[in-house]
C-alpha positions as CSV (number, residue, x, y, z in Angstrom):
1,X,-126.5,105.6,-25.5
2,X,-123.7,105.0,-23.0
3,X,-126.3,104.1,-20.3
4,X,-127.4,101.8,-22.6
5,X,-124.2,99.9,-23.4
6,X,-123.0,100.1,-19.3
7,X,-126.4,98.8,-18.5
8,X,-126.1,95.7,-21.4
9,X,-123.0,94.8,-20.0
10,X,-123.8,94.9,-16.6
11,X,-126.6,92.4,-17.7
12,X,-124.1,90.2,-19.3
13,X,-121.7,90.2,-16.3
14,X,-124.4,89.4,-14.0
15,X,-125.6,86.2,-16.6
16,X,-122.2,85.1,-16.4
17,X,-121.4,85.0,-12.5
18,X,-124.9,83.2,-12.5
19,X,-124.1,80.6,-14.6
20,X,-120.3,80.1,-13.1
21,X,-122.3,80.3,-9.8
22,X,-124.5,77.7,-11.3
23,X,-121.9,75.6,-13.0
24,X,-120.3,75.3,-9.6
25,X,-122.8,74.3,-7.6
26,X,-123.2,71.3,-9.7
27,X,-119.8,70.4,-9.3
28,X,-119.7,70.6,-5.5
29,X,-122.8,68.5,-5.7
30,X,-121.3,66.1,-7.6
31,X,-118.0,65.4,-5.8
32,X,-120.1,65.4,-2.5
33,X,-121.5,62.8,-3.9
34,X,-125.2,63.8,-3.4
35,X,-127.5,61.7,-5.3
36,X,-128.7,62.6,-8.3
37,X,-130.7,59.2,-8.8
38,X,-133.6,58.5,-7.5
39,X,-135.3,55.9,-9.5
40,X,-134.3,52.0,-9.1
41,X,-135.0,49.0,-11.3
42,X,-135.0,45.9,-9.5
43,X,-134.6,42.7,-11.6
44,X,-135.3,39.2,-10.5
45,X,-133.6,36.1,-12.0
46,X,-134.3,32.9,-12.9
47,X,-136.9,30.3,-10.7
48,X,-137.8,33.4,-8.3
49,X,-140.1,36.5,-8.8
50,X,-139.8,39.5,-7.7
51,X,-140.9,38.9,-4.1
52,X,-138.0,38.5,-2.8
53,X,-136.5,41.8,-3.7
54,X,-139.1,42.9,-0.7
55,X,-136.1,43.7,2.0
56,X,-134.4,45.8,-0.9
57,X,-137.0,47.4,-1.7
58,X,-138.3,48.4,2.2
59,X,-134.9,50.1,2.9
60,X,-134.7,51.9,-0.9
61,X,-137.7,53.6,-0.2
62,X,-137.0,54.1,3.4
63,X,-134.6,56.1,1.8
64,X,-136.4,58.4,-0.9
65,X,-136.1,56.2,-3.6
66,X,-138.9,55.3,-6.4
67,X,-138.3,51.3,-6.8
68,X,-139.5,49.5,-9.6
69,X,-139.6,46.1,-9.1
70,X,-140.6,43.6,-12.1
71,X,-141.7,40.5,-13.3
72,X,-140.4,39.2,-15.7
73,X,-141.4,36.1,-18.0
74,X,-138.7,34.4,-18.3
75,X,-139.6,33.3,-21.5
76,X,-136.6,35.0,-23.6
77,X,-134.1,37.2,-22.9
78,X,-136.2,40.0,-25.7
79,X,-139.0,39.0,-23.9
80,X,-137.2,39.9,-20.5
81,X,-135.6,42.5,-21.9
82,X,-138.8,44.6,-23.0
83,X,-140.7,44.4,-19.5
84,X,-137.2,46.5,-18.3
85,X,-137.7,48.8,-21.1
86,X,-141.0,49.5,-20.7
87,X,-140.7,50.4,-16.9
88,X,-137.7,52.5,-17.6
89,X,-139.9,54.2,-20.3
90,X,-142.5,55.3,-17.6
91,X,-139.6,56.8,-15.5
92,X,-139.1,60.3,-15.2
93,X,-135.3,60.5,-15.3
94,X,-132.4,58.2,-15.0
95,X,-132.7,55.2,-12.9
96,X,-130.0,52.8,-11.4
97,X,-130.9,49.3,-13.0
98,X,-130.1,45.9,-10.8
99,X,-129.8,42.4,-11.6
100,X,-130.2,39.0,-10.0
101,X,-128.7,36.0,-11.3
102,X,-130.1,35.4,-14.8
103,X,-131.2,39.6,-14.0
104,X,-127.6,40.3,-15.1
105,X,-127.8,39.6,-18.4
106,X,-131.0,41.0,-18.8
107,X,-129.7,44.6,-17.7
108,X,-127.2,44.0,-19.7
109,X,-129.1,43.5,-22.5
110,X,-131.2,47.2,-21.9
111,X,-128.0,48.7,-20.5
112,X,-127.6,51.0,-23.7
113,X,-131.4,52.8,-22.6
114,X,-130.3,56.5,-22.2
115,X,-131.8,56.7,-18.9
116,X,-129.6,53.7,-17.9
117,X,-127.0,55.6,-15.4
118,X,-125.4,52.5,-13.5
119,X,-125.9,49.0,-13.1
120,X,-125.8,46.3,-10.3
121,X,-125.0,42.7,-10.7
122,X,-126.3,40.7,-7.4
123,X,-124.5,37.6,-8.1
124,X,-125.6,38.1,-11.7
125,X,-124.2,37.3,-14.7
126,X,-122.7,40.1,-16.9
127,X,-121.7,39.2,-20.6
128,X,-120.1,40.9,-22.9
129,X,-121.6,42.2,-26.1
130,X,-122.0,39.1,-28.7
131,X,-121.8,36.8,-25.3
132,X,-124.5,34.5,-23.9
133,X,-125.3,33.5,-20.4
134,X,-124.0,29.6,-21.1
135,X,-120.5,30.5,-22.1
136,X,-120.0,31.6,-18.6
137,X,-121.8,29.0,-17.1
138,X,-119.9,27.0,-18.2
139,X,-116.6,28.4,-17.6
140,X,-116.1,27.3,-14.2
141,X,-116.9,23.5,-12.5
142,X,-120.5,22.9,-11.3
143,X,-120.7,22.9,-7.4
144,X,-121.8,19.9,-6.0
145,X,-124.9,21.5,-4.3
146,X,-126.2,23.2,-7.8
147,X,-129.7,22.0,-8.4
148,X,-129.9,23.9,-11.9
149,X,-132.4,20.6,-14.1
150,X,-131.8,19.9,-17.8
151,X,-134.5,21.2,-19.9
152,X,-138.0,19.2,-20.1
153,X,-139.4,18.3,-23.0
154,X,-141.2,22.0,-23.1
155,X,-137.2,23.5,-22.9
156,X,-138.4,24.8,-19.8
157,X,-135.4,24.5,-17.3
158,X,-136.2,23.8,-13.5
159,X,-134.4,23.6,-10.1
160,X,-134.4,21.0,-8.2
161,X,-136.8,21.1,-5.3
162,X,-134.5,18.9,-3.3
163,X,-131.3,20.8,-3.8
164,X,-132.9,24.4,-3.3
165,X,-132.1,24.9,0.5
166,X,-128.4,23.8,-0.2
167,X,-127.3,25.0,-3.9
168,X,-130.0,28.6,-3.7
169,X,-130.9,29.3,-0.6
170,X,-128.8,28.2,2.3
171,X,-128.8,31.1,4.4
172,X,-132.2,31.0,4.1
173,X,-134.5,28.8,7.0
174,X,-135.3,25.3,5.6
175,X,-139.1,26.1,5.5
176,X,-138.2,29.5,3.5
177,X,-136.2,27.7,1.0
178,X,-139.4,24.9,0.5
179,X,-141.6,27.5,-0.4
180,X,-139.2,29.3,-2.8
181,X,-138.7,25.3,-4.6
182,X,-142.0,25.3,-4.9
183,X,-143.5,28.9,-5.8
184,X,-140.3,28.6,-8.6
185,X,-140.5,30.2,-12.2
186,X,-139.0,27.8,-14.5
187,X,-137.2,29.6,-17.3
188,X,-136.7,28.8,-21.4
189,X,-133.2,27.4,-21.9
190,X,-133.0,29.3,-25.2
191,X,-132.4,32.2,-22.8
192,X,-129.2,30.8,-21.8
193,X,-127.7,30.1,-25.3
194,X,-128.8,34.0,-27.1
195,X,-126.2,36.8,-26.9
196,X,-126.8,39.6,-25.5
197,X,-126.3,42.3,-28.4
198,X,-125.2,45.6,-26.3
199,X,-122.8,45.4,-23.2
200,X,-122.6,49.5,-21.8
201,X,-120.8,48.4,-18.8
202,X,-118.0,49.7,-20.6
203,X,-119.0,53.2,-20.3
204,X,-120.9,53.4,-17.6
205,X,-120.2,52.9,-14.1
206,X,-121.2,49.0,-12.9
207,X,-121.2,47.7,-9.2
208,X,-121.5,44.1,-8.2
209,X,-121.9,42.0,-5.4
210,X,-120.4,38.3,-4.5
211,X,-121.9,35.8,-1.8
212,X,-118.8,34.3,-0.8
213,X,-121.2,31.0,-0.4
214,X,-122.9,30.5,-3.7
215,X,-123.3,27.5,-5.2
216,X,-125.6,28.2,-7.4
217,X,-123.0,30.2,-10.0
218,X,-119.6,29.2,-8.8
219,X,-117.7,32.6,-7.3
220,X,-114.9,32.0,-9.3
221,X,-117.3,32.9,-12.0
222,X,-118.4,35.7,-10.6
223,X,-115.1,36.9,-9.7
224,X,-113.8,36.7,-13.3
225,X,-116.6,38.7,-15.1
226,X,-116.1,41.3,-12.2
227,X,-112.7,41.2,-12.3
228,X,-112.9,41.6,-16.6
229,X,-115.6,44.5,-16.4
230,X,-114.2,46.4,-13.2
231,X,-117.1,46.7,-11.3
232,X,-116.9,47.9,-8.0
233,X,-117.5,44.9,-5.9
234,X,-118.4,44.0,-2.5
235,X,-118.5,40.3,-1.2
236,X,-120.5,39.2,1.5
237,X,-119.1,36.7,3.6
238,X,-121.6,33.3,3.6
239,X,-124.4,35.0,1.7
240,X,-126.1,32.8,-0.8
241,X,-127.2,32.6,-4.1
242,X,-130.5,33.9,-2.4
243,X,-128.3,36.7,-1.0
244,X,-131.0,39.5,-2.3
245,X,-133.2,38.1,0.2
246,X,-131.1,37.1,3.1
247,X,-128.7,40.3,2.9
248,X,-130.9,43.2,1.9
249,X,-129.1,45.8,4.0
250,X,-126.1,45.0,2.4
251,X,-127.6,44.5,-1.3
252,X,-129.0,48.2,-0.5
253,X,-126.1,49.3,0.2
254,X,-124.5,49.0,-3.0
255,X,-127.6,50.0,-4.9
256,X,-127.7,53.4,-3.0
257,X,-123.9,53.9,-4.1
258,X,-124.5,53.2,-7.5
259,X,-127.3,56.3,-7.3
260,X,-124.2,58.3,-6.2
């Protein structure tokens, strides 16, 4: 009987170094700061696809990382908003979830999902919860180089094919910039004006990144919903609103910290 009672607890010490051993390692690995992530959610924003999240995407799985980029419609933001969920539902784990532009909102929008660990605004918008994209459009002049159209008569809002180089892509070479007016997805300007209806930013950690040369959203904006959130954020010095493209390194950069 005592053999039996010395060998039970010698079962239960062993358990319990195990699990302290365990519980230990998991801490070193976390203030190492190993990644844990390993699955990335690239989304594009408005008049682009997700081409030209190409350079991103090279380096990220250069790097060991499962990238998703997708395409979204552009046709609502629950329209935008479900394409996300449904490639985060196909993921096995968490996943780091990044936003271009009009992107920003959409992540914000899915940024609840439980597999949602961080987010990354590329010169993106990020609203608050009951906020939509227009109130911070608007908060902030217009640069003179912004080629954002009024809605057509289909509420289908354009750029302007003469204005791209200069107010989207100006880092970008002149020919590059044509094709991009061209190849552009026009989005629905109901987008702009509905509110996104979660904003998890507050709890989870958010990263964001502001060309010092957009014109497309004024940095002042950008600034100011970075500055409100307290998102980590790096600015890149001339990058445009096209930055994703132009800058990939750097945009990968911040995405493989955000896995972190």
């Amino acid at each position: 009987m005592r053999t039996l009672i010395k060998g039970s607890l010698y079962a239960v010490v062993i358990i319990t170094i195990g699990l302290l051993l365990g519980y230990s390692t998991t801490n070193a690995q976390s203030t190492n700061g190993t990644s844990k992530i390993k699955n990335v959610i690239l989304v594009h924003g408005a008049f682009v696809d997700g081409s030209g999240w190409k350079g991103v995407y090279d380096i990220l799985t250069k790097n060991g990382y499962h990238t998703v980029v997708v395409q979204i419609p552009l046709t609502s933001l629950k329209d935008d908003a479900d394409v996300v969920k449904r490639a985060l539902d196909k993921l096995d784990g968490p996943a780091v979830l990044v936003g271009h532009s009009w992107g920003g909102t959409v992540i914000t929008e899915v940024s609840a999902d439980p597999k949602v660990a961080s987010l990354v605004y590329v010169t993106a918008f990020q609203p608050d919860q009951g906020e939509n994209t227009i109130k911070w459009v608007s908060s902030a002049p217009a640069l003179p180089e912004n080629g954002i159209l009024p809605p057509d008569n289909e509420g289908l809002v354009y750029y302007d094919r003469q204005k791209f180089h200069a107010g989207f892509a100006a880092d970008l070479s002149k020919e590059q910039a044509i094709f991009m007016a061209d190849s552009q997805k026009p989005i629905a300007a109901s987008s702009f004006a509905t509110p996104v209806s979660v904003a998890a930013w507050h709890d989870k950690p958010s990263f964001a990144i502001v060309p010092t040369a957009d014109k497309s959203i004024n940095p002042v904006i950008l600034r100011n919903m970075y500055k409100r959130s307290g998102a980590k954020t790096t600015e890149i010095k001339g990058g445009s609103h096209a930055v994703f493209v132009s800058h990939p390194k750097e945009v990968a950069d911040v995405i493989i910290s955000a896995t972190k």
